[in-house]
N, C-alpha and C positions, 0 to 999 in steps of 0.2 A: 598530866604528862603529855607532851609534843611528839606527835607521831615522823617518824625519821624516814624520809623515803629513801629505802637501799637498793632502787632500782641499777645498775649501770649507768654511768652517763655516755650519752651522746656526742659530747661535744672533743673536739680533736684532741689529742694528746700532745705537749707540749712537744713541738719539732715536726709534728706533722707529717706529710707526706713522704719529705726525704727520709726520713728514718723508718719508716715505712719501707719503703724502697732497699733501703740500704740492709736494713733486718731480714728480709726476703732472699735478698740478692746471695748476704751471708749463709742465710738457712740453703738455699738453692746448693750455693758451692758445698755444704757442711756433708750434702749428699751423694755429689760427685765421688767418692773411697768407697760410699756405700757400692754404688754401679760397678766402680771397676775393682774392686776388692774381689772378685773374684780367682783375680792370679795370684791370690797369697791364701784364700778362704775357701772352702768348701761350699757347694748351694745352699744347705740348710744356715751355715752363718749367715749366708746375704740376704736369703729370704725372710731372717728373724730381724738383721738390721734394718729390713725396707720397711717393714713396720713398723717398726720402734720409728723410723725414719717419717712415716706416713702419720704417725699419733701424735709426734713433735709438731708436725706440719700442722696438725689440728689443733695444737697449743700456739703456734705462732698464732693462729689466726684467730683466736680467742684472746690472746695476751698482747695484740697489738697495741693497746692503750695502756697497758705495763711494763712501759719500758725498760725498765731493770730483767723483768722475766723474758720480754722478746728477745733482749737482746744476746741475755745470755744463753739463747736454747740452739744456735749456730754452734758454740765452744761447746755445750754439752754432749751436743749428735756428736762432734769431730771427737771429744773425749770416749766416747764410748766406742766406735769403731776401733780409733788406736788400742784401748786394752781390749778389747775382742783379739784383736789382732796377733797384739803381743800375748794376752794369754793362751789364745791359739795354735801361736808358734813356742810359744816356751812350756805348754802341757800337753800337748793336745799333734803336738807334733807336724801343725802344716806350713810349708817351706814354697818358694814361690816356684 
């Protein structure tokens, strides 16, 4: 039997740089609500999103060669702030 090496490869992912770039750029803005979500959220919200926000950050930069996974972790962060948000203000009662 033929041994399989399952290392990660090195070699760039199809789109390179710009997509790089662009994945970043997105995650970057996806965290912008996180910062100023304070005039709708309480500390303890923003302080739980900035991590959730900081661990993302640690996924983009692991899943940069997976480009289905990079790309989608920008619309994930901004999904989950918005129901933070919303659940928030529709249980939890806070108002801007």
């Amino acid at each position: 039997m033929a041994h399989v090496d399952q290392t990660p490869s090195t070699e760039p992912a199809p789109g390179g740089l710009p997509v790089d770039v662009i994945g970043f750029a997105l995650y970057l803005a996806a965290g912008f609500p996180v910062l100023v979500g304070g005039l709708i959220m309480p500390l303890w919200a923003i302080l739980v999103l900035a991590v959730i926000w900081v661990g993302g950050l640690y996924l983009a930069v692991r899943w940069r060669r997976q480009r289905n996974r990079f790309l989608a972790l920008p619309f994930i962060m901004f999904a989950i702030w918005l129901a933070t948000a919303y659940l928030g203000e529709t249980f939890l009662g806070w108002t801007a």
